[in-house]
PASEPA-654579 format. One record per residue (C-alpha): residue number from 1; x, y, z. Coordinates in steps of 0.5 Angstrom, whole numbers, plus 500, padded with zeros to 3 digits. Each point is the difference from the previous one (the first is absolute). Layout:
REM residues N
{NUM,{X,Y,Z}}
...
//
This chain:
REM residues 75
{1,{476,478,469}}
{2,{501,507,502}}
{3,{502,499,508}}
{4,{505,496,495}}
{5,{503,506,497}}
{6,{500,505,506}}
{7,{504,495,503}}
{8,{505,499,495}}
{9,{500,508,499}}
{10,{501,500,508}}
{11,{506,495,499}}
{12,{503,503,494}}
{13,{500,507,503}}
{14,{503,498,506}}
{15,{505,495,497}}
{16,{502,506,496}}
{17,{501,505,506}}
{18,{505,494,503}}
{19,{504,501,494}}
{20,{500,507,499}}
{21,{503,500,508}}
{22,{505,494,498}}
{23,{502,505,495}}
{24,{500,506,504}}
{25,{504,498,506}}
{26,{506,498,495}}
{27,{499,508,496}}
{28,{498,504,507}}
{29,{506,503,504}}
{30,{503,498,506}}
{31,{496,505,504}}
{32,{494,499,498}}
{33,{501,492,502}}
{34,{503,502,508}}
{35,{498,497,505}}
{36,{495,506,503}}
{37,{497,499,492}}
{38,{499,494,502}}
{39,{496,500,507}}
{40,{497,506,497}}
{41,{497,495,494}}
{42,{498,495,506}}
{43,{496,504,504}}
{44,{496,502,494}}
{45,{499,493,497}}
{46,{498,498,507}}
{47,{495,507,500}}
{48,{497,497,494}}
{49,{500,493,502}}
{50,{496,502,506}}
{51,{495,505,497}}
{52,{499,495,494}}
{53,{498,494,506}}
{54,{496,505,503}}
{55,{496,501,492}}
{56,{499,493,499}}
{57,{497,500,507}}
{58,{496,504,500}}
{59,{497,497,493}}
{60,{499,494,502}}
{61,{496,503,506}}
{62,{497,504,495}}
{63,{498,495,495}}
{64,{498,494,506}}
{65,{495,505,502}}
{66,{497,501,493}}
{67,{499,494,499}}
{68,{497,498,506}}
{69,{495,506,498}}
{70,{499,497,493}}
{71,{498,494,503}}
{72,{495,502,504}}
{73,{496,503,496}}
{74,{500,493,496}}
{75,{496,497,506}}
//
C-alpha cells in the first residue's frame, strides 16, 4: 500500500510541474521562450536525463551485488 501511495505522490508531483509549464509557457515573455532558451532547456534535460541513466545503473548494479551477497550468506 505504501509503494501505492509514493507512486501517486510521484505522478501527482509531476503531473502538476506540466501544468504549471502549460500555464507558464502562455504567462512567460517572448525572450524567455526563444529559440536559444529553448536549446539551452534541451541540453540541460538531456544532462539530467543522462545522469539519471547513469544513477539507475548504477543502483541496479549496487542492488544485484547485495542481493547476491544475502543470498550467499543463506547457503
Amino acid at each position: 500500500m505504501k509503494d501505492v501511495l509514493i507512486g501517486l505522490v510521484v505522478f501527482a508531483i509531476i503531473f502538476g510541474g506540466a501544468l504549471l509549464g502549460m500555464f507558464l509557457g502562455k504567462v512567460l515573455p517572448d525572450p524567455h521562450i526563444s529559440s536559444e532558451s529553448r536549446d539551452a532547456i534541451r541540453t540541460i534535460m538531456a544532462m539530467l536525463g543522462t545522469l539519471s541513466a547513469v544513477v539507475l545503473g548504477l543502483l541496479t548494479g549496487s542492488s544485484i551485488s547485495s542481493l547476491a551477497e544475502k543470498e550467499s550468506e543463506l547457503r
